[in-house]
VONU-249655 format. One record per residue: residue in three letters; x, y, z of N, C-alpha, C in turn. Coordinates in pm, whole numbers, plus 50000, padded with zeros to 5 digits. Example, Ala and Ser with C-alpha at 12.3 -4.5 7.8 and 13.67 -1.06 7.14 Angstrom:
! VONU-249655
Ala513194943150780512304955050780513204967050780 Ser512854977550708513674989450714512905000350787 
! end
This chain:
! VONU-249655
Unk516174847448050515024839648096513844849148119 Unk512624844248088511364855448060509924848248173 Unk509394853248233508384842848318507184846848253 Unk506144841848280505024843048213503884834348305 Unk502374838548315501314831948369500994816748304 Unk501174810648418501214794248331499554794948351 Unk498984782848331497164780848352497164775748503 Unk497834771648587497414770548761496544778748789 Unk496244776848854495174785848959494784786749129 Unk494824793249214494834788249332494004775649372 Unk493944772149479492544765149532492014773149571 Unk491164787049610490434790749620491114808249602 Unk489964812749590490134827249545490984834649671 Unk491094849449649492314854449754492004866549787 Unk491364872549917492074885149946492724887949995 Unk493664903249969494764905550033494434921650022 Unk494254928850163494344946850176495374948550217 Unk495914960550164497124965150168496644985650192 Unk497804987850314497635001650400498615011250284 Unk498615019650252499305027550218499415039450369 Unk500375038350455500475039050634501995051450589 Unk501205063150569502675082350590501905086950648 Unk500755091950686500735102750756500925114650669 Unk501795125250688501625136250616502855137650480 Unk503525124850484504795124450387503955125250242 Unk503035114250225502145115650073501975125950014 Unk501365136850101500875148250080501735161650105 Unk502545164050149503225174250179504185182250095 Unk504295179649962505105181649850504335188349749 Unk502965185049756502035191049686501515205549709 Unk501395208249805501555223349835499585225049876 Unk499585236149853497805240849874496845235149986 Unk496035227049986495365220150108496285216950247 Unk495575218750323496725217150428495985201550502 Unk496755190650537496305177450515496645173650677 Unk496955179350732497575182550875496695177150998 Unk495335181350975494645178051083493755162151033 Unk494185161750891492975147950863494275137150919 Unk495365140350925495665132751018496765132151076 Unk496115145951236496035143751349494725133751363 Unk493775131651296492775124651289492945112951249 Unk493505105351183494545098051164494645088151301 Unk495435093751343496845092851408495265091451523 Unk494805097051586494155096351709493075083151690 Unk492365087051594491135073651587491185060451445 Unk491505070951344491585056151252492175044151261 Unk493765047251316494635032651317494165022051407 Unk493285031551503492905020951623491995015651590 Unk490725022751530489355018251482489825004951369 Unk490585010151272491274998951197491524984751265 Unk492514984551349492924973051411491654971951480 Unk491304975651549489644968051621488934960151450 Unk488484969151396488544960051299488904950951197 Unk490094948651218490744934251167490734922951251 Unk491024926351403490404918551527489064912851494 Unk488074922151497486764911151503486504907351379 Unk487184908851258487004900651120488244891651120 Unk489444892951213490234877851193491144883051043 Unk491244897651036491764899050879493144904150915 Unk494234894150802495514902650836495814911650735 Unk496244918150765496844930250665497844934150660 Unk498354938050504499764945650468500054958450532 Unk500574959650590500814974650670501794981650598 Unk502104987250428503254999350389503575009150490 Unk504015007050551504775019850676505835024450582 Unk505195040150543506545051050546507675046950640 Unk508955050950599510015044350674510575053250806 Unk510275066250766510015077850866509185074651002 Unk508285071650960507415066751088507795060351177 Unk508415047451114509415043951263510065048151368 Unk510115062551337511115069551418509705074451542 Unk510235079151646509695084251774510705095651803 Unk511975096751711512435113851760513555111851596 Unk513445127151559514195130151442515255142151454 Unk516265144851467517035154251533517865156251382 Unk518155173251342519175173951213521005165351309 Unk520915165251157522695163251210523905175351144 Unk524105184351188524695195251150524235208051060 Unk522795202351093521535217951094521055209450925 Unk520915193050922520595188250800519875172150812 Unk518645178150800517495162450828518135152150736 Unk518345139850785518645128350715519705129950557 Unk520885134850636521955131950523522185120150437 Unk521785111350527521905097350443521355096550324 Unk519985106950316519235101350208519745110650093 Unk519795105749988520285114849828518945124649803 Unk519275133049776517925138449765517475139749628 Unk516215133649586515095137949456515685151549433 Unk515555147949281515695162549197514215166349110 Unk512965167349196511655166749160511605181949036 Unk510885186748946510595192948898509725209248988 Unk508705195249039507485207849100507925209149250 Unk509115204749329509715207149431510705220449397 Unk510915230249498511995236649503512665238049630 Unk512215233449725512905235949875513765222549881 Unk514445218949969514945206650014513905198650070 Unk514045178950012512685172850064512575171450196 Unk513485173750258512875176050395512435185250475 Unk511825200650415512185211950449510475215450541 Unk509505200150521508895201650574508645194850747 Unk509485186450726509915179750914510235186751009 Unk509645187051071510105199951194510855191651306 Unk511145178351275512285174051402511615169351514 Unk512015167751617511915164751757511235152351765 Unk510355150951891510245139551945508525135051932 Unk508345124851912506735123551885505645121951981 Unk504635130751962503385134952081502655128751940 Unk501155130352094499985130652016499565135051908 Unk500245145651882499775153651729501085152251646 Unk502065146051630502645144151517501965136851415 Unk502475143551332502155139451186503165134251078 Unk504465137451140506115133651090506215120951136 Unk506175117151253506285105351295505415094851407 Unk506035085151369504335073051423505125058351501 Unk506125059151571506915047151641505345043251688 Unk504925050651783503885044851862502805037451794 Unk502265042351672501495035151562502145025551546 Unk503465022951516503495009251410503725000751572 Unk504125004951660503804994051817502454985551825 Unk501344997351796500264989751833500054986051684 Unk500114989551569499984976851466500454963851486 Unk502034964751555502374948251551501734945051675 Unk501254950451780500524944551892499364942851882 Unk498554940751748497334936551727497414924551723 Unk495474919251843495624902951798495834895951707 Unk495504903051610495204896451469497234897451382 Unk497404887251415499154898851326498774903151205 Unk499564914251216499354923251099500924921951001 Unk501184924850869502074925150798502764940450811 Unk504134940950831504324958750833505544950850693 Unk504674960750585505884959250453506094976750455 Unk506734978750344507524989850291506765004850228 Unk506685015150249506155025050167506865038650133 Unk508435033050135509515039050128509845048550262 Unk510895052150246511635059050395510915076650420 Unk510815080950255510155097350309509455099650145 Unk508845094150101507745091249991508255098449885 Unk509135094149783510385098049723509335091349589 Unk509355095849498508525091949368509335081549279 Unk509305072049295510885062749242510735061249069 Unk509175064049009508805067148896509245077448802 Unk509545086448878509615098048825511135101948797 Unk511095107248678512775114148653513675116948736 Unk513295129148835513965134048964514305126249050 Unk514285110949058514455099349149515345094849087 Unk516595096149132517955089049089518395074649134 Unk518885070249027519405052549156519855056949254 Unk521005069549297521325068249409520265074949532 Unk519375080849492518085087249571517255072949608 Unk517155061749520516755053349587516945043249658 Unk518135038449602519175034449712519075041849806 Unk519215048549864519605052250001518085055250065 Unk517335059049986515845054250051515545040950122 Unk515755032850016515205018650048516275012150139 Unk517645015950145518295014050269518125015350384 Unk517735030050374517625034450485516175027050565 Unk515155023850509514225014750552514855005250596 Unk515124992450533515504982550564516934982050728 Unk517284995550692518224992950826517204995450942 Unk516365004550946515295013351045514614998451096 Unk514314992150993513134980851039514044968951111 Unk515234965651067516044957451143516554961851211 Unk516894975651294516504978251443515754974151532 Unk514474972051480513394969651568512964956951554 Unk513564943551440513924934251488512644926651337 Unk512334942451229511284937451117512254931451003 Unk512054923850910512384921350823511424923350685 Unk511594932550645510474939450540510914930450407 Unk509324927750357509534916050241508474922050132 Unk507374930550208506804938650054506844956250054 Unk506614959049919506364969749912505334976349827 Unk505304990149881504424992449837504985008449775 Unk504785008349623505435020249586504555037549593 Unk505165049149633504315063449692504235066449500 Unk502945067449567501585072449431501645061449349 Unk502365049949406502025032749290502615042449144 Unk503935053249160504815049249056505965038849031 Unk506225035149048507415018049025508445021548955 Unk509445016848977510725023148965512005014849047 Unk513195010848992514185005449075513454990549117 Unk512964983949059513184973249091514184965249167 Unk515394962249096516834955649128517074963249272 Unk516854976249276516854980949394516004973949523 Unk514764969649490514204962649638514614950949606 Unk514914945749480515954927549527516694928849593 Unk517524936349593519024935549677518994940849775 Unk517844943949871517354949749995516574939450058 Unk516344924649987515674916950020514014916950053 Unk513584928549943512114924949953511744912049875 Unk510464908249830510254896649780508974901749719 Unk508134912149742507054912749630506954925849661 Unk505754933449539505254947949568504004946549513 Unk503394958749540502214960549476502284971549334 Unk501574962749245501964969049099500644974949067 Unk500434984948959499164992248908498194980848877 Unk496644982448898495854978648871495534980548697 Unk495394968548657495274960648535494424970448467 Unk494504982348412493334994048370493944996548293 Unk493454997048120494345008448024494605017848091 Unk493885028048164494035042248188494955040148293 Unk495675034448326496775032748438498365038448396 Unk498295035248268499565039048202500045045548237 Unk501125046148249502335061248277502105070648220 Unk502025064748052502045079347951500845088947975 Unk499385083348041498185091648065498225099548158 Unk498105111448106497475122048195496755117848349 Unk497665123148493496535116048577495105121248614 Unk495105132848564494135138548559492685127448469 Unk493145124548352492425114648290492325097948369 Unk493205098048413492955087548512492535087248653 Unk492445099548692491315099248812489855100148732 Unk489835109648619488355108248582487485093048526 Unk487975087348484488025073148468487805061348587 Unk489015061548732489055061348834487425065148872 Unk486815077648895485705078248929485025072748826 Unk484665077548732483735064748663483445055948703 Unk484695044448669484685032048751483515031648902 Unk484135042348964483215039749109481825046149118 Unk481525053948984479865055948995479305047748952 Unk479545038848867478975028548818478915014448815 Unk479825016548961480015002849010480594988848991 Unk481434998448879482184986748803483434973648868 Unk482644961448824483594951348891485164953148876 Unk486224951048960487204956348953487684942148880 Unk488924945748841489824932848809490374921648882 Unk489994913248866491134907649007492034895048951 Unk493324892649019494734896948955495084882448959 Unk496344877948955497514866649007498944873048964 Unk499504869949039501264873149086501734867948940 Unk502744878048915504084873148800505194880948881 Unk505984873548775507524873148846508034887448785 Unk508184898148795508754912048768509984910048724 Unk510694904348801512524902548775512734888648905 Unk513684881448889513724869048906513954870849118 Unk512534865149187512974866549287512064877049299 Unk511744882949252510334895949291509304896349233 Unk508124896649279506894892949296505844902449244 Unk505474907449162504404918649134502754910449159 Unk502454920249280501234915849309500214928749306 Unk499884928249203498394938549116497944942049227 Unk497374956349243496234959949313494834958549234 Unk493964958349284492594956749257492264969849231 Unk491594975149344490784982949355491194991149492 Unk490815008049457491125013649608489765015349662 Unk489685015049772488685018249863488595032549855 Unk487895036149815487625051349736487195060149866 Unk487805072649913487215082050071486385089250015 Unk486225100150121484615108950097485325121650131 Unk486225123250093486565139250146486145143649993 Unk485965160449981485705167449896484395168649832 Unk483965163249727482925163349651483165147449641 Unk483865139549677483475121349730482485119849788 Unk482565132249877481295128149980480315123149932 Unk479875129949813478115125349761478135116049645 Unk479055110349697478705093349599478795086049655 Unk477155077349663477125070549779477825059649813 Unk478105057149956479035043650027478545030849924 Unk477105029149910476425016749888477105014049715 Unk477595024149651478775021049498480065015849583 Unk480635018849675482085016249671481895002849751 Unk481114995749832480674983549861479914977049719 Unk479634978849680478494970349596479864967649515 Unk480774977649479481994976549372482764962849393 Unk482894966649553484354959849611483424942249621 Unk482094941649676481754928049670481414921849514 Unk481674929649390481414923549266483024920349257 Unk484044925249329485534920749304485864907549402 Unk485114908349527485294894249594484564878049528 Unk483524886749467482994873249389483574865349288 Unk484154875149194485034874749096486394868549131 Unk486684870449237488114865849301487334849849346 Unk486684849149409485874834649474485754827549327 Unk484674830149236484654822449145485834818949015 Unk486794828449043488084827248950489434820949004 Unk489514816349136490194816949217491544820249159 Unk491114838249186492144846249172492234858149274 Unk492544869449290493184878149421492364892849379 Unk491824890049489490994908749486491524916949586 Unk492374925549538493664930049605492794951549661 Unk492554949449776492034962149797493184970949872 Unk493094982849825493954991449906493555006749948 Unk494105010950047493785025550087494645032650168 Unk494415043250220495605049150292494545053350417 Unk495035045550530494165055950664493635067450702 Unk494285074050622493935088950610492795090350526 Unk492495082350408490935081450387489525076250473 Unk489965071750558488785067850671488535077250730 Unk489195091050757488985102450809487595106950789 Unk487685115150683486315118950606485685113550626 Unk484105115850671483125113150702483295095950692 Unk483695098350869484605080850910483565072150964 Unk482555073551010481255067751056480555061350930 Unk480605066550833480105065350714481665048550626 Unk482435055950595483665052550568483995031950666 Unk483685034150760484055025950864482725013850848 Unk481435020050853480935010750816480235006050659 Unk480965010250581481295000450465482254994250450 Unk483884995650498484374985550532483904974450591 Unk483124974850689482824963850745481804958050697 Unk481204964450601479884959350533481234947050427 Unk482074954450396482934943450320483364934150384 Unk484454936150482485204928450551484484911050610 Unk482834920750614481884912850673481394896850557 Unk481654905550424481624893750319482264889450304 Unk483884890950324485044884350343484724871750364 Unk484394876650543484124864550639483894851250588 Unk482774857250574481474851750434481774838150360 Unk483074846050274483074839250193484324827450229 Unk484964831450339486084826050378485394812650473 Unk484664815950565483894804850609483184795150512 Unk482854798950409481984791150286483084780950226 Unk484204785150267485684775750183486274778850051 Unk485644794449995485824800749845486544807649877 Unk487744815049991488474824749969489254824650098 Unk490234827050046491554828950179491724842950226 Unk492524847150283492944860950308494224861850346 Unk494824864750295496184864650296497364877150329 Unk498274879850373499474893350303499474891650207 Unk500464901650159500994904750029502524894850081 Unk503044893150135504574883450181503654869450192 Unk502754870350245502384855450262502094848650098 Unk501594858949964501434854149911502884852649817 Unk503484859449842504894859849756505984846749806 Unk505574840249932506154829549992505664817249883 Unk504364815749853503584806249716504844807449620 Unk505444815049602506224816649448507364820049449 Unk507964816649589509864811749596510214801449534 Unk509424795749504509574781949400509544785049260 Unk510724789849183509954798149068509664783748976 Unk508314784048938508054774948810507404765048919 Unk507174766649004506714753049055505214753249009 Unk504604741548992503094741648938501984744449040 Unk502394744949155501344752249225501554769049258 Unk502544779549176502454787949190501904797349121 Unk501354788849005500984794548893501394807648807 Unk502904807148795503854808048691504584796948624 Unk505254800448556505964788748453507324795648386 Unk508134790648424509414801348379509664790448206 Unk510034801648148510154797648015511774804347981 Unk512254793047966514554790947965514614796247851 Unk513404800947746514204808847603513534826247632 
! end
């Protein structure tokens, strides 16, 4: 059985932001820059500034929590961080993947772990979505990621979060490589976030060629794509990203905020008049960088959201809220169509 985009269409267009929420797991494998203090910075002002602003815009959001983060203390078990997990056989790794966790119990300046973050995420007025961004940012794309490396990743999430009483239903894959599917069915997710609809997205491209492209796109303000859900494998949900909310660290800095707003409101329009899903995403740790700046173009967006949501052209949704539309496989308001040959 094969699914395919039937012609449905929502009743009104859709956004949905989605957190890419590690801390220092993303980055710590890569070696050179040391990413450490953008967030302790992080960790002290963004998540909060964040939730203040989903509060006064009424916006809920996908929260990908690294699965690590959950934790508030990490202790070896016989001089060996998290046996449970199989470990990646990465190429450009040579230490053990955990050889950068230093253990213990979480303060103000951890960067390993965030219990206290994902507390006040779910204690925001506004509820927030906490989905998946794997247990310790394991590349599930990549060669060196074995079924049994991900299995025991994505286990190990799903047990961590039903401790604390979550039932994780999306995900979100580290560096949006994709991989193991059948693996988050049988862990009971229900959707993820898949590459944005770009030739240059491909696997086979150089990412180097696809960040240069990537910027393109954002000097010139180009309208992003915006998406609708297909069925990946029967029971799981691929829900496209749009567009990332592009940061200002490095030589970002000097391209101005008024491209990465002007970008993101030619993708809400497009979503309003198509009623289809302008799917934005970022990682907190990009609000860092020149965050005054950063913070209020979000809200220069968030603010059109509103906008357009009060006007009766656009919803705002999760990424689970929208994968709930399409437990019905084939039903005509989900806009798929399962096809029996």
């Amino acid at each position: 059985m094969t699914y395919r985009r039937g012609a449905a269409k929502f009743e009104r267009g859709i956004f949905v932001l989605s957190l890419d929420f590690e801390l220092i797991w993303g980055t710590a494998d890569l070696g050179g820059v040391n990413f450490a203090p953008l967030c302790r910075l992080e960790r002290r002002f963004a998540i909060q500034r964040l939730l203040a602003l989903f509060e006064r815009h009424d916006i809920p959001a996908t929260w990908a929590v690294l699965g690590h983060l959950f934790l508030g203390r990490c202790e070896p078990l016989e001089g060996r961080s998290h046996p449970e997990i199989v470990r990646p056989q990465f190429s450009w790794v040579k230490d053990d993947w955990f050889s950068h966790d230093p253990g213990g119990a979480e303060s103000d300046d951890s960067v390993h772990l965030g219990r206290s973050l994902v507390d006040k995420i779910r204690n925001c007025a506004v509820r927030q979505e906490i989905g998946s961004h794997s247990f310790c940012h394991v590349i599930f794309g990549d060669p060196g990621c074995s079924r049994a490396t991900a299995e025991s990743d994505v286990a190990e999430c799903v047990r961590i979060a039903h401790e604390q009483g979550l039932q994780l239903k999306s995900f979100v894959f580290p560096r949006n490589e994709i991989g193991y599917l059948d693996v988050l069915k049988k862990h009971g997710f229900s959707c993820y976030r898949g590459t944005e609809p770009h030739w240059y997205e491909r696997r086979a491209i150089p990412e180097t060629v696809r960040r240069g492209f990537r910027l393109f796109d954002v000097l010139r303000a180009a309208a992003p794509p915006t998406v609708v859900p297909s069925m990946a494998v029967p029971g799981l949900i691929n829900i496209p990203g749009s567009a990332m909310f592009f940061p200002m660290h490095g030589f970002r800095r000097f391209i101005p905020m008024r491209l990465r707003v002007k970008r993101c409101l030619k993708g809400l329009k497009r979503a309003a008049a198509r009623k289809e899903i302008f799917h934005l995403w970022f990682h907190p740790t990009n609000m860092v960088a020149e965050m005054e700046t950063m913070f209020s173009g979000l809200n220069e967006i968030l603010t059109h959201v509103s906008q357009l949501r009060k006007a009766g052209v656009l919803d705002v949704m999760t990424m689970a809220q929208i994968s709930a539309r399409f437990e019905n496989e084939g039903s005509p308001s989900s806009g798929l169509e399962c096809d029996p040959n």
